[in-house]
C-alpha positions as CSV (number, residue, x, y, z in Angstrom):
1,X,14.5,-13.7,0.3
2,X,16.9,-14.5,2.6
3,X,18.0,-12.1,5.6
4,X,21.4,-11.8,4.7
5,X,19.7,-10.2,1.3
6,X,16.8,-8.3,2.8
7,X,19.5,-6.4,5.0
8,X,21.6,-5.1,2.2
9,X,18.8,-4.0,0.4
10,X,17.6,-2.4,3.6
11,X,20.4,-1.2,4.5
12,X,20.9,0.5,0.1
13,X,17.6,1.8,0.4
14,X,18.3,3.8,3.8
15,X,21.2,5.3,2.8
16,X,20.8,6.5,-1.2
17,X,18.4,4.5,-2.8
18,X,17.5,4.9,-6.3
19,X,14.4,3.3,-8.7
20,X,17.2,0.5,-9.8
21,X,17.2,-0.9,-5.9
22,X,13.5,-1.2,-5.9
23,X,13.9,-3.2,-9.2
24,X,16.6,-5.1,-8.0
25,X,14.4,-6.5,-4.7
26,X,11.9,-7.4,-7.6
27,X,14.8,-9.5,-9.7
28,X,15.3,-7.1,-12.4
29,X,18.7,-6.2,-10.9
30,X,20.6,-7.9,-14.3
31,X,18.9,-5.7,-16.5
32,X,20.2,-3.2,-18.7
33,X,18.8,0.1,-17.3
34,X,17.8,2.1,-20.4
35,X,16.0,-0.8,-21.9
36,X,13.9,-0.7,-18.1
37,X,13.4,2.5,-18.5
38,X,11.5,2.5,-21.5
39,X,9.5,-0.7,-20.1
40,X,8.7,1.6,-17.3
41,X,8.1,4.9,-19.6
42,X,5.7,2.8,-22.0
43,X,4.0,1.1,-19.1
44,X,4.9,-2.3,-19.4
45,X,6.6,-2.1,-15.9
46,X,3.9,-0.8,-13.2
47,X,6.1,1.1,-10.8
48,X,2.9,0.9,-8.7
49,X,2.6,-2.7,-8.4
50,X,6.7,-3.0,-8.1
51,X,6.1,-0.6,-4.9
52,X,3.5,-2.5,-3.5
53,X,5.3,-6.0,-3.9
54,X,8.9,-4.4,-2.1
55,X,6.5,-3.1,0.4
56,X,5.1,-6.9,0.9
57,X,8.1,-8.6,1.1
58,X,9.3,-6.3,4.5
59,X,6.1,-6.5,5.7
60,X,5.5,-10.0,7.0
61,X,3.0,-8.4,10.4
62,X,0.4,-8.1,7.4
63,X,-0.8,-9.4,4.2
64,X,-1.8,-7.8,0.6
65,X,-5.8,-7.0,0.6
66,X,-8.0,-9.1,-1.6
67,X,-7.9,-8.4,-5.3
68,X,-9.9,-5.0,-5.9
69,X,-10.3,-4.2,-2.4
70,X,-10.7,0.2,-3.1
71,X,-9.6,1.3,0.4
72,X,-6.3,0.2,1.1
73,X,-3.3,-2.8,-0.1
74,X,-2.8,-4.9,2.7
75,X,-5.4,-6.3,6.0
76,X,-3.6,-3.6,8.6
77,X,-5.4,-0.7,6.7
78,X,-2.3,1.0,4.9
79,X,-1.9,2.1,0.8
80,X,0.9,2.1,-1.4
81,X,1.2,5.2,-3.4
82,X,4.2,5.6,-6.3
83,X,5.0,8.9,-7.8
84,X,7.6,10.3,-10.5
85,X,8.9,13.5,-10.9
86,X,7.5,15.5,-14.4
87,X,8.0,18.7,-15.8
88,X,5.5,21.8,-14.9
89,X,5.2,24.4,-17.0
90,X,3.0,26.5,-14.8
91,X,6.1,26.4,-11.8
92,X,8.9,26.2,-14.6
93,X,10.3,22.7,-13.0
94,X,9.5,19.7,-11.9
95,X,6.6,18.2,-9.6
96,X,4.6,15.1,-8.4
97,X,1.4,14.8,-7.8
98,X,0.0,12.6,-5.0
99,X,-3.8,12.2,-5.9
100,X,-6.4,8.9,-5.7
101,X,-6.9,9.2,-1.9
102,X,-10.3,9.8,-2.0
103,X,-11.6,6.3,-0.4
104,X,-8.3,5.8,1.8
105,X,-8.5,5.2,5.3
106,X,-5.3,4.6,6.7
107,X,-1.6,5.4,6.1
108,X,0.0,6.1,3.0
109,X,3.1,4.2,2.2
110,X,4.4,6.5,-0.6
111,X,7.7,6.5,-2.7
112,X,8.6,9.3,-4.5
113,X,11.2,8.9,-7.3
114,X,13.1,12.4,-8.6
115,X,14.0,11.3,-12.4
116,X,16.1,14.5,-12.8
117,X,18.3,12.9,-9.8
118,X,19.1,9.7,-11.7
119,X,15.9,8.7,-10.1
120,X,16.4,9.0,-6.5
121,X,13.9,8.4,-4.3
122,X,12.0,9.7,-1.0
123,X,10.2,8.0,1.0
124,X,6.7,8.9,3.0
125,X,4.3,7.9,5.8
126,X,1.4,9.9,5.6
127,X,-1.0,8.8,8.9
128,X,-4.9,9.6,7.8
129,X,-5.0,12.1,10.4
130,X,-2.6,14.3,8.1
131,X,-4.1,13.4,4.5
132,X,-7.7,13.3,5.9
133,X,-7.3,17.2,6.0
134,X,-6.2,17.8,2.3
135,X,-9.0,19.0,-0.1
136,X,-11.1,16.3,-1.9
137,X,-12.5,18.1,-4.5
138,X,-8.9,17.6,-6.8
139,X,-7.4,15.2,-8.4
140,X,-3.9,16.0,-7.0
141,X,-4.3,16.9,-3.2
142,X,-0.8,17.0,-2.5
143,X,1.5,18.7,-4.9
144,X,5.7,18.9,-4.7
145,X,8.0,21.0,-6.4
146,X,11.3,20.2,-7.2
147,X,14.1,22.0,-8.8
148,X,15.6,21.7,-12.8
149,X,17.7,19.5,-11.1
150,X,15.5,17.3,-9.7
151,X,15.9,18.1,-6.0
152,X,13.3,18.8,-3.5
153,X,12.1,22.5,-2.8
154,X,9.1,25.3,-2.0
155,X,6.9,25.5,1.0
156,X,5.3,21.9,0.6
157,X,8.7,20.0,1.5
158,X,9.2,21.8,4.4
159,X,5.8,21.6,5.8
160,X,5.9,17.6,5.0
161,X,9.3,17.2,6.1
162,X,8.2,15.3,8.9
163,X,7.0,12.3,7.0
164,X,9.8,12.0,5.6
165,X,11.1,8.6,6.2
166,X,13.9,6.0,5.5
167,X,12.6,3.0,3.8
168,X,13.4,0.9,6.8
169,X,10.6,3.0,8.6
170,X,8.1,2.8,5.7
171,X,8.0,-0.8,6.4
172,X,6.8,-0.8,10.2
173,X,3.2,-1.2,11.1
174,X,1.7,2.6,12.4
175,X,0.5,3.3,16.1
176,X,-3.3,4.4,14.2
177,X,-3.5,0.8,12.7
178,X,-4.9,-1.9,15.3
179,X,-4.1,-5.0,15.8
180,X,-6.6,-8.0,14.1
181,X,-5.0,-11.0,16.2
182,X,-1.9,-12.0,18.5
183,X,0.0,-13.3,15.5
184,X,0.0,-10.2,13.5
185,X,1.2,-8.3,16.4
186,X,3.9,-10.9,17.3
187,X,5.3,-10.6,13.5
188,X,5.4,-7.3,14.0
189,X,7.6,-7.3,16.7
190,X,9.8,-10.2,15.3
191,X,10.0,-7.6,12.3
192,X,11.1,-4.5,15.1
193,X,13.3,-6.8,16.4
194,X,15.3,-8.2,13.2
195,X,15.3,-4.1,11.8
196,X,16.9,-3.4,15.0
197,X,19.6,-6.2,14.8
């Protein structure tokens, strides 16, 4: 991708980015979005997978893990988490549910997408130190509520708010993650340096 593209889609995603940006990034931009929809409804679109390769792509201070690797997506120690908004009927609205953290070990990349909001989404660092704490013993560790209309609310948000990021953010390497050689560090700052620009 070249950098005149990477900085308009950063610069779309930081400001109101929606599920049809992240497809875009992935070349799916010409589509028709009701027909991706159902591709993404019925599964034949991995929203997980699309996360993860976005997340690549603005990432160049590290590289994907090896196929099957359980504890994390890429070498610096960090996971990619997706999540969609679906109905409740025990709150009467809408929630996500942020579970399969069980063998994780360092931050959480997460991108939440409100459907309800013509699929606007949020975006999340969650250091270990933070998710470390949450019960194991459940599927769904983290839990959050959003309104009929698809917008954030309850306790949960406001507690979280904190990790609350723009995607530009969701892309840098963390302060808990260490450095495995000069080079990685070095991209890294190239990478500081070219979101600063």
């Amino acid at each position: 991708m070249k950098v005149s593209e990477r900085t308009k889609f950063i610069k779309k995603l930081d400001t109101n980015p929606t599920l049809f940006d992240l497809l875009a990034i992935r070349g799916y931009g010409n589509h028709d979005q009701d027909l991706l929809l159902q591709y993404i409804n019925s599964g034949e679109i991995a929203m997980g997978a699309i996360w993860e390769n976005v997340l690549t792509e603005f990432m160049p201070f590290t590289e994907q893990s090896r196929l099957n690797c359980i504890a994390q997506d890429w070498e610096d120690g960090t996971d990619a988490k997706f999540v969609m908004t679906s109905i409740n009927d025990d709150i009467k609205g809408l929630n996500t549910s942020l579970g399969g953290i069980k063998n994780k070990t360092g931050t959480l990349r997460v991108c939440i997408c409100s459907r309800q909001d013509n699929y606007r989404l949020y975006f999340m660092l969650i250091p270990y130190s933070v998710y470390s704490k949450w019960p194991t013993n459940t599927q769904s560790p983290l839990k959050l509520a959003f309104d009929k209309q698809g917008k954030p609310k309850g306790s949960k948000w406001q507690e979280y708010s904190g990790l609350i990021v723009p995607f530009s953010m969701v892309c840098i390497q963390m302060e808990e993650v260490v450095f495995k050689d000069k080079t990685v560090k070095s991209k890294y700052l190239e990478l500081l340096k070219f979101m600063a620009a």
